[in-house]
C-alpha positions in Angstrom: 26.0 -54.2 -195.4 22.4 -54.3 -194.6 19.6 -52.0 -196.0 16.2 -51.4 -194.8 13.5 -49.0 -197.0 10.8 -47.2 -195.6 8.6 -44.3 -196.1 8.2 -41.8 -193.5 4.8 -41.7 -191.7 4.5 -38.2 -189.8 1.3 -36.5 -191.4 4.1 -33.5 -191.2 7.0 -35.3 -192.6 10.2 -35.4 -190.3 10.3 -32.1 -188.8 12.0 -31.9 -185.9 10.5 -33.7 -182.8 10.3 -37.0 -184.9 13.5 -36.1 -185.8 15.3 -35.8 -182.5 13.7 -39.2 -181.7 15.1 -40.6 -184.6 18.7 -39.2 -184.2 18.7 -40.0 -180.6 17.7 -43.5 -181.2 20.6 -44.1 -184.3 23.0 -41.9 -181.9 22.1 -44.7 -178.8 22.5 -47.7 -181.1 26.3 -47.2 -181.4 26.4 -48.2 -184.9 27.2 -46.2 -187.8 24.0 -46.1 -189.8 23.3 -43.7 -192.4 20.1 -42.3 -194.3 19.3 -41.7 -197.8 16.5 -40.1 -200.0 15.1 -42.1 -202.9 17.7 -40.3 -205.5 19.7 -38.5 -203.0 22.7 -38.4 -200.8 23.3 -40.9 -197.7 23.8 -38.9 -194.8 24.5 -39.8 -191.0 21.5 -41.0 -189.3 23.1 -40.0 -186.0 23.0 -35.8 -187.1 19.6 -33.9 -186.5 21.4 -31.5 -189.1 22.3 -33.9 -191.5 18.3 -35.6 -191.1 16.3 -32.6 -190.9 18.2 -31.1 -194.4 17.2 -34.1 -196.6 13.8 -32.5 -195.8 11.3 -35.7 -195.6 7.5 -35.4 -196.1 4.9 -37.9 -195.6 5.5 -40.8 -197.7 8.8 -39.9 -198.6 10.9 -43.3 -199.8 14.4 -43.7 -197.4 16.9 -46.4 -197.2 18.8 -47.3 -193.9 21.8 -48.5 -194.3 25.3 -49.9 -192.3 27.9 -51.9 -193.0 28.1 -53.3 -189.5 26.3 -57.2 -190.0 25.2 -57.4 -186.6 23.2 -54.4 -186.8 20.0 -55.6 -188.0 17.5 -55.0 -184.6 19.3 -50.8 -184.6 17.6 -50.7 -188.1 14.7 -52.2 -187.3 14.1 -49.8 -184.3 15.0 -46.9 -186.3 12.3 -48.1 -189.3 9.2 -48.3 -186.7 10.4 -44.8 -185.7 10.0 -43.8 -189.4 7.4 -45.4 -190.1 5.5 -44.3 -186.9 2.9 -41.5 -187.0 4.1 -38.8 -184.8 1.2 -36.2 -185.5 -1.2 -38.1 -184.1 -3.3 -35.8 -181.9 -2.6 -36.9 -177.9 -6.1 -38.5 -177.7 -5.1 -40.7 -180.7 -1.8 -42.4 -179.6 -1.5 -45.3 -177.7 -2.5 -45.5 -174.4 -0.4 -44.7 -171.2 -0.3 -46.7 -168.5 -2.8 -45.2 -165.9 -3.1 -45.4 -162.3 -5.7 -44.6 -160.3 -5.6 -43.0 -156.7 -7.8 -44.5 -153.8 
């Protein structure tokens, strides 16, 4: 089994467009990986239901967990998502690529 803890960093907690990235990205990974609140119940990490009911705020303490071995990068994906502060006002995230029309 491998584990990975984080704490959320949306300024709004994991409401529901972090939380569609999140699913999406632990739906893509094919691997069963699950979620847990610090005292609470492991749910699956793959079920915007499931996520969005354990009702995470800013700097709320989860574990990432799955029994598959070989799943280590999945969780490691799925921690920078978590981590990740997806509040941040347009002007504040990180740059797109531009292009510039001649």
């Amino acid at each position: 089994m491998i584990e990975r803890q984080v704490r959320i960093g949306s300024a709004n907690g994991l409401h529901a467009r972090p939380a569609k990235l999140f699913t999406k990205a632990a739906a893509d990974s094919g691997v069963k990986i699950t979620i847990e609140k610090a005292g609470g119940k492991a749910v699956n990490a793959a079920s915007i239901l499931a996520v969005i009911s354990l009702g995470l705020a800013n700097g709320d303490e989860v574990t990432l967990a799955t029994i598959d071995d070989e799943a280590g990068a999945a969780l490691d994906t799925l921690v920078a998502l978590l981590a990740a502060d997806h509040d941040l006002p347009a002007a504040d995230a990180a740059p797109a690529e531009t292009r510039v029309a001649v």
